[in-house]
C-alpha positions as CSV (number, residue, x, y, z in Angstrom):
1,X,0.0,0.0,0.0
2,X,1.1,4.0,-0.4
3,X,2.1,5.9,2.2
4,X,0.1,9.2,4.2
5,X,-0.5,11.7,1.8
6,X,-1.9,15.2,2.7
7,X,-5.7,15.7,2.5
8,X,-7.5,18.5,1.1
9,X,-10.6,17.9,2.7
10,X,-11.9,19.4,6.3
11,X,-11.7,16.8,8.8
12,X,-13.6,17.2,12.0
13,X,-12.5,16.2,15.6
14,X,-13.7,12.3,14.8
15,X,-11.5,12.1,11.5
16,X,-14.6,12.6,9.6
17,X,-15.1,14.8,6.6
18,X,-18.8,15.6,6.5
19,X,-19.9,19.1,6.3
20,X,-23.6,19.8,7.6
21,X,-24.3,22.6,4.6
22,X,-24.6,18.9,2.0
23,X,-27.4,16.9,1.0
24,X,-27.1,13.0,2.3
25,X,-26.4,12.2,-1.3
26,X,-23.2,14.3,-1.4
27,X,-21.6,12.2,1.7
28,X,-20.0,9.1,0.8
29,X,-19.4,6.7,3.9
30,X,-15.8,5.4,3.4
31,X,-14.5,2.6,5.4
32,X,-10.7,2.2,6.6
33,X,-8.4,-0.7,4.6
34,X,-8.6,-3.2,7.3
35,X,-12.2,-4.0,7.4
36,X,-11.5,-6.0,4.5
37,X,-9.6,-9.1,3.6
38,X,-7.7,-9.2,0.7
39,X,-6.3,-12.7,-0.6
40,X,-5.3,-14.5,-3.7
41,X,-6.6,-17.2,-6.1
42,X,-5.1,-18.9,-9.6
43,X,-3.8,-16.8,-12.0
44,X,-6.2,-16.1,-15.2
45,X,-5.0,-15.3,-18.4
46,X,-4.0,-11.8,-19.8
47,X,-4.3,-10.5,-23.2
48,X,-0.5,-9.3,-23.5
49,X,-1.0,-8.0,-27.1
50,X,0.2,-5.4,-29.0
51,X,-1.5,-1.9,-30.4
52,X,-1.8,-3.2,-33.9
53,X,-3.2,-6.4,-32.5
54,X,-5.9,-4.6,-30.1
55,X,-7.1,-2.7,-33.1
56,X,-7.7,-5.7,-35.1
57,X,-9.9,-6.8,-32.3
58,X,-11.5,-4.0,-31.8
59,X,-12.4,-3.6,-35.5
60,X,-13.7,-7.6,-35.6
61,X,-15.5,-7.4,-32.3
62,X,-17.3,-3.8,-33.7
63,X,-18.1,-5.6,-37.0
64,X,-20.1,-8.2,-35.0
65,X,-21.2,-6.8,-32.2
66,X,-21.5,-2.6,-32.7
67,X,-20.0,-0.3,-30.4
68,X,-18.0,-1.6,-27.4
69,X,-20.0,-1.0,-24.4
70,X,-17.9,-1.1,-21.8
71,X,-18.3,-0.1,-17.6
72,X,-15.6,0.8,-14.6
73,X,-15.9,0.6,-10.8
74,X,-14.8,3.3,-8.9
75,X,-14.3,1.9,-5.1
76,X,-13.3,4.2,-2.4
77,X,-11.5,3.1,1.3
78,X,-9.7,5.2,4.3
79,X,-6.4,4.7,5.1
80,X,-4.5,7.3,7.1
81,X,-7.7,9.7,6.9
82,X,-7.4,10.1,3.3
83,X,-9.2,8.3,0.3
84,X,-7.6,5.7,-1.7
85,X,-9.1,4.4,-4.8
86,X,-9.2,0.1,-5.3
87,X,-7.1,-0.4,-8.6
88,X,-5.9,-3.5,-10.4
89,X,-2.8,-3.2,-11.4
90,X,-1.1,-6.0,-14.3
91,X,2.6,-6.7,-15.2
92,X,4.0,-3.9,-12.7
93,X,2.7,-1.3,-15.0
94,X,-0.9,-1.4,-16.5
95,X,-3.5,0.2,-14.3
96,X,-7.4,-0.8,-14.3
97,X,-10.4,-0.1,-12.7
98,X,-12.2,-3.3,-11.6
99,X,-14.9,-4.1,-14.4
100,X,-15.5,-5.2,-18.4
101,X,-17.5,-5.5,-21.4
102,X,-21.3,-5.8,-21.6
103,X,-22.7,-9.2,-22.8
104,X,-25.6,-8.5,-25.5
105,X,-28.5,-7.9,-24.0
106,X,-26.7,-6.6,-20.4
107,X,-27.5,-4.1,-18.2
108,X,-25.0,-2.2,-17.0
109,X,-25.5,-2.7,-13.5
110,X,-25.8,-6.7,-14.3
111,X,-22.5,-6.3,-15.8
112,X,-20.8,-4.4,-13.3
113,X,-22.2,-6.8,-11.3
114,X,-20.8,-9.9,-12.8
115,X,-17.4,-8.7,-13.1
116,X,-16.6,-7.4,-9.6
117,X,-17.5,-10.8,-8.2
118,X,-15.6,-12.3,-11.0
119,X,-12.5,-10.4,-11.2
120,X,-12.5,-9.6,-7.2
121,X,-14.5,-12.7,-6.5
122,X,-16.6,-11.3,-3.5
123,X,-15.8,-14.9,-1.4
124,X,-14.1,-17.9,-1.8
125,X,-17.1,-19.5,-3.4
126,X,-17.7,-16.4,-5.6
127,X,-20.8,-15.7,-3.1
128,X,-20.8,-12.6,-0.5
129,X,-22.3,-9.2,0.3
130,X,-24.2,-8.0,-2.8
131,X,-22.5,-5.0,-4.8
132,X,-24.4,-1.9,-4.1
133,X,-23.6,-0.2,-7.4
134,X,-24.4,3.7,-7.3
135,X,-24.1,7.1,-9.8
136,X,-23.0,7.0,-12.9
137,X,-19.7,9.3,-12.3
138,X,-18.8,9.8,-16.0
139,X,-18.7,8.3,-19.2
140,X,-15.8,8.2,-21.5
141,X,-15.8,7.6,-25.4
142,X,-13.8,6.5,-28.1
143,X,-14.5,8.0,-31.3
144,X,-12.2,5.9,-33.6
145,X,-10.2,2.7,-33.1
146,X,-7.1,4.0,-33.0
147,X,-8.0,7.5,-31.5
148,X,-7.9,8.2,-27.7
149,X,-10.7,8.0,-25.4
150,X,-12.7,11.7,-24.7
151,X,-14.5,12.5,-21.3
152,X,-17.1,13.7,-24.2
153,X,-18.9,12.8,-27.0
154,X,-16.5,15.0,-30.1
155,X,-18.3,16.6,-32.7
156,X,-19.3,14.8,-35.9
157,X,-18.8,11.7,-34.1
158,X,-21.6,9.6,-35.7
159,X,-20.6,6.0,-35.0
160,X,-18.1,5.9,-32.0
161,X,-16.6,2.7,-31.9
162,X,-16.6,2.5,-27.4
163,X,-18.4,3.9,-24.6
164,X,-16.9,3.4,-21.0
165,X,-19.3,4.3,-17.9
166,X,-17.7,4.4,-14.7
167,X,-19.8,3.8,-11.6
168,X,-19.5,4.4,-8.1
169,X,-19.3,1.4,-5.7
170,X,-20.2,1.7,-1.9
171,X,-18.8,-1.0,-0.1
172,X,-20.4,-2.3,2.8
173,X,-18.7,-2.7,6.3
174,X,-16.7,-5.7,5.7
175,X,-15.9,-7.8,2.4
176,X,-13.3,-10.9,1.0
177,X,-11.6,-9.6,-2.0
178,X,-9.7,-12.6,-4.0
179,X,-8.0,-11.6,-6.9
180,X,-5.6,-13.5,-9.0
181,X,-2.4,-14.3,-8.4
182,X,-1.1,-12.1,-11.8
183,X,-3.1,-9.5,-10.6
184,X,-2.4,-7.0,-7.9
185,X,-5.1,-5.0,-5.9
186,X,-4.1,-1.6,-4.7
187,X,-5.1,1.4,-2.4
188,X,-4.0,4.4,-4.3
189,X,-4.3,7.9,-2.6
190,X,-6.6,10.2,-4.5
191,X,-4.0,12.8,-4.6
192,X,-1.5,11.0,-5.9
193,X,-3.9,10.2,-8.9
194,X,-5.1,13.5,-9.8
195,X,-3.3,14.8,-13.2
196,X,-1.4,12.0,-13.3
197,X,-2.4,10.9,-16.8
198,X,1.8,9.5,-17.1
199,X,1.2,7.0,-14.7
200,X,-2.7,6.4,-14.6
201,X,-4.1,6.9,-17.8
202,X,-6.8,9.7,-18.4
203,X,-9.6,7.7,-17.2
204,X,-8.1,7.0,-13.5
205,X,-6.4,10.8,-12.7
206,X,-9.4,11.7,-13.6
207,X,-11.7,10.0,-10.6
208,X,-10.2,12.7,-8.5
209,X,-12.3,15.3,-10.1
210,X,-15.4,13.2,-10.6
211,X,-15.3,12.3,-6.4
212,X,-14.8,16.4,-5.8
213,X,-18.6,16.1,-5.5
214,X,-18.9,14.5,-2.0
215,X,-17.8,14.8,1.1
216,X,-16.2,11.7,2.6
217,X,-17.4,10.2,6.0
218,X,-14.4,8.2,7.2
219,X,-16.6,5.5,9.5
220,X,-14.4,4.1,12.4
221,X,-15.5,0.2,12.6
């Protein structure tokens, strides 16, 4: 895990960042790290594939299928009274947020659904807690195949080839999180994300801005 990092928001005399002047909706209840387990299962496989390859994909998946519908969690937890954002992180060096594509026919919820209990299998058995899947936070497209993704939908866009919703998570007191052994699951500070496109990608230094929203209740067990 990271170490402390500075934190922008008001904290009161109970750790808590909760100003009185915002709705209920604006307050998001974060929990500290070590309510949670975190532990490991089999590794899975990993597309390690080139640009060039990834665009021949995209192009035979889009000729079958449409536009890639895609959608991202966005999971927040306390540690040293600041919030850190749950990341999956592959081959010391790619960064994702825990989620996937849409089956035909799938709601997003069902799909975000499905692929947090897959990919951060909620209990041993792949049973546990249900996932209470929130807001919409943003969406993010991708107007051409080999064009980069746009917080916005560019103009004269007329058949964008992927659509990426990102989705807050609220996690509930306590919860097992098994990931793969080729995978790594991470608490990263939100300040350390923020405009850090280098590292992160746009999508990820960008939660920062989408969480500026709420005020964060950091919830002693």
């Amino acid at each position: 895990m990271f170490p402390q990092m500075d934190d922008a928001n008001a904290v009161t005399e109970n750790g808590n960042s909760h100003p009185t002047s915002l709705s209920d909706s604006s307050v998001l209840d974060v929990y500290p790290l070590s309510c949670y387990y975190f532990g490991s299962r089999e590794s899975v496989p990993f597309k390690n594939e080139t640009v060039a390859d990834r665009v021949l994909r995209m192009k035979a998946n889009y000729d079958a299928y449409g536009m890639r519908n895609c959608v991202a969690a966005v999971i927040v937890v306390e540690l040293f009274k600041h919030p850190h954002l749950l990341l999956l992180q592959v081959q010391n060096s790619i960064y994702k947020l825990p989620g996937g594509r849409l089956r035909p026919g799938e709601s997003d919820i069902e799909c975000l659904k499905r692929k947090l209990s897959s990919k951060l299998s909620a209990g041993e058995d792949g049973r546990g807690p249900e996932w209470e899947v929130g807001e919409c936070l943003g969406i993010w497209w991708r107007p051409g195949f080999e064009t980069l993704l746009y917080p916005y939908l560019p103009p004269n866009t007329r058949r964008p080839k992927e659509c990426i919703k990102l989705f807050l998570v609220k996690l509930p007191t306590s919860r097992r999180f098994i990931v793969p052994k080729n995978f790594r699951l991470l608490a990263v500070p939100l300040c350390q994300l923020h405009d850090n496109d280098e590292t992160y990608g746009p999508i990820i230094s960008g939660v920062p801005q989408l969480l500026s929203k709420f005020s964060f209740n950091f919830v002693e067990p």
